[in-house]
C-alpha positions in Angstrom: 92.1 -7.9 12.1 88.4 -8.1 11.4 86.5 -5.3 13.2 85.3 -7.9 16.2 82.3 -8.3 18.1 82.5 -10.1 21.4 79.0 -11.5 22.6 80.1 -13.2 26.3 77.9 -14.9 28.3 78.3 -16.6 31.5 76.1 -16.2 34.6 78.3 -17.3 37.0 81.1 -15.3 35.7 82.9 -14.7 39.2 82.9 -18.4 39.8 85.2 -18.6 36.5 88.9 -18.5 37.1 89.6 -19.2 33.0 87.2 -17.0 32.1 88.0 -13.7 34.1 91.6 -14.6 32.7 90.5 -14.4 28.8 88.3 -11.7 28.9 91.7 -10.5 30.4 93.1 -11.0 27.2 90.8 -8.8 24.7 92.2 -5.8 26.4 95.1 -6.4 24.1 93.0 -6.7 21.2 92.5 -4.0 18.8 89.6 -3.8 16.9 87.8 -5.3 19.4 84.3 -4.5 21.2 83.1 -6.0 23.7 79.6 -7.0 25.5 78.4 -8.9 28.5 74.9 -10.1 28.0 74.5 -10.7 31.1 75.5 -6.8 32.6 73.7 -5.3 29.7 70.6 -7.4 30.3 70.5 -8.6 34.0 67.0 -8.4 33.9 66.6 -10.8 30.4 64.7 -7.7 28.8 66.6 -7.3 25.4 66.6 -4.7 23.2 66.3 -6.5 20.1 66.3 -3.3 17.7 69.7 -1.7 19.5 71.4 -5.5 19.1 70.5 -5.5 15.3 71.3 -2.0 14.9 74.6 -3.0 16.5 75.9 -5.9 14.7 75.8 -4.8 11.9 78.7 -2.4 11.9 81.2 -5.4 12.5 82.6 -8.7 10.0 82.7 -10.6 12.8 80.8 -12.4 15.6 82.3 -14.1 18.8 80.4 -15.8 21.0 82.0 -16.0 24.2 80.0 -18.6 26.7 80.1 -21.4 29.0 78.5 -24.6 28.2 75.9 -24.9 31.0 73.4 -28.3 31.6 74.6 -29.4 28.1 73.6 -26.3 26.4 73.7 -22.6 25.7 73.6 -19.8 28.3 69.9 -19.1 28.7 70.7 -15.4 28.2 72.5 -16.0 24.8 69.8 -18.4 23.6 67.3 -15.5 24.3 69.5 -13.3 22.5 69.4 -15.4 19.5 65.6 -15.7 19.8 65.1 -12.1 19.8 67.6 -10.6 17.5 68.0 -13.0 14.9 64.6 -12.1 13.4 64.3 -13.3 9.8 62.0 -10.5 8.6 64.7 -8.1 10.3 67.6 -10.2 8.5 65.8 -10.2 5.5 64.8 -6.4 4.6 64.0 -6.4 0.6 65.2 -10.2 0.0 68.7 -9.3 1.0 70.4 -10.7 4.1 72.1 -7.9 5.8 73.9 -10.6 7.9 75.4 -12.3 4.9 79.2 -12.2 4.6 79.9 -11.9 8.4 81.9 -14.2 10.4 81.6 -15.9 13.6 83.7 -17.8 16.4 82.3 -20.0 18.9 84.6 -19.8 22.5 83.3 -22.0 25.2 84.1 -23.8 27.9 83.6 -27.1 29.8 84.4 -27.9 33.6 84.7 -31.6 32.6 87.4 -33.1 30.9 87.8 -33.7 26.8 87.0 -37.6 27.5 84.0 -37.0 29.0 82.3 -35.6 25.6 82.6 -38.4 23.0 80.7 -41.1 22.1 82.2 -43.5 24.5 82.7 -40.9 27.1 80.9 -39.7 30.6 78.0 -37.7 28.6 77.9 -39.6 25.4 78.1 -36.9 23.0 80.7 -34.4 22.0 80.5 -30.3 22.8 80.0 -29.7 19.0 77.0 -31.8 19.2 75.8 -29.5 22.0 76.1 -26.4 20.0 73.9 -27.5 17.0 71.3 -24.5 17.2 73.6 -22.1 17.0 75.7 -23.2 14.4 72.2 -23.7 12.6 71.7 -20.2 13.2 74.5 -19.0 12.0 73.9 -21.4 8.8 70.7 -19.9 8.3 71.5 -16.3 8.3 74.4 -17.1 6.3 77.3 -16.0 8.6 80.3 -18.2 8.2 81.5 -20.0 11.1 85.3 -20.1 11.1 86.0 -21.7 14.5 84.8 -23.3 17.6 87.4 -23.1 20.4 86.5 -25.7 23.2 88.4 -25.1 26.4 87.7 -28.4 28.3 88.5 -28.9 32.0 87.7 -24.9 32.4 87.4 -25.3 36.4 90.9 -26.9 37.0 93.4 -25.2 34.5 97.1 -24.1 35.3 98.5 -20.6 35.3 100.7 -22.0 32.7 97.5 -23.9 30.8 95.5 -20.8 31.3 98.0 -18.2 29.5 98.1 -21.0 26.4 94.4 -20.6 26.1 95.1 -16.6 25.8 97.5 -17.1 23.0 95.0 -19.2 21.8 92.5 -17.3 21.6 95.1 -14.4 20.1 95.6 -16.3 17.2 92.3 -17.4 16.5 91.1 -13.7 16.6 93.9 -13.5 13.8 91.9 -16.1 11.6 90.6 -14.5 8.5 
């Protein structure tokens, strides 16, 4: 497995029964690291150099979040804003993020019919997760996967350990 770092974001993380249980499932994982935005900066004051400094020892990138108000975790979109720097990414004309991977994990409390065209919302989750995947465009990291957990707030035991192996065996994805 690729060496694997987890960027998770969710402010209301004790509110999230499916979410306590997957970070559950990383402790399994080898080759994994991983980071809570929202422990490491409870106070929003990221350290932009240390983040940099820290990516780039791993191949890949998860981002681990929540969809909240039909977007990204205000945390996460700050740590996008702040780290993904162009003059940092670009030091001498090369891009010291190129080659790198990524994998979008999220969740939605609504159901998979709410987010389509003819659904509740009238758009679908992928639509709500345009920045980043331009970002990732842009700084030429290769997004692999995006892993949509719909219904997040009303899963089974038995629903909950099939998003685990899920998430196992997109981990495995190379």
């Amino acid at each position: 497995m690729k060496k694997t770092l987890v960027l998770f974001a969710h402010p209301y993380f004790e509110h999230s029964t499916t979410n306590v249980r997957l970070l559950e499932c990383y402790d399994d994982m080898d080759n994994v690291t991983f980071r809570d935005l929202y422990e490491d900066y409870p106070d929003f004051h990221i350290q932009p150099f240390r983040e940099r400094k820290r990516i780039v020892e791993y191949e890949r990138i998860i981002f681990h979040f929540p969809i909240i108000w039909f977007g990204l975790p205000p945390l996460l979109k700050l740590w996008i804003d702040e780290v993904f720097d162009m003059r940092w990414i670009s030091e001498n004309g090369i891009n010291i993020l190129s080659g790198k991977d990524a994998v979008i994990i999220t969740s939605v409390g609504g159901r998979e019919s709410n987010y389509s065209a003819e659904g509740k919302y009238k758009t679908e989750v992928e639509e709500l997760l345009s920045g980043l995947k331009v970002s990732l465009h842009v700084n030429n990291i290769d997004l692999k996967k995006i892993h949509i957990i719909y219904n997040a707030d009303n899963l089974s035991e038995e629903e909950l350990e099939f998003q685990c192996q899920e998430l196992s065996e997109t981990l495995k994805i190379e």
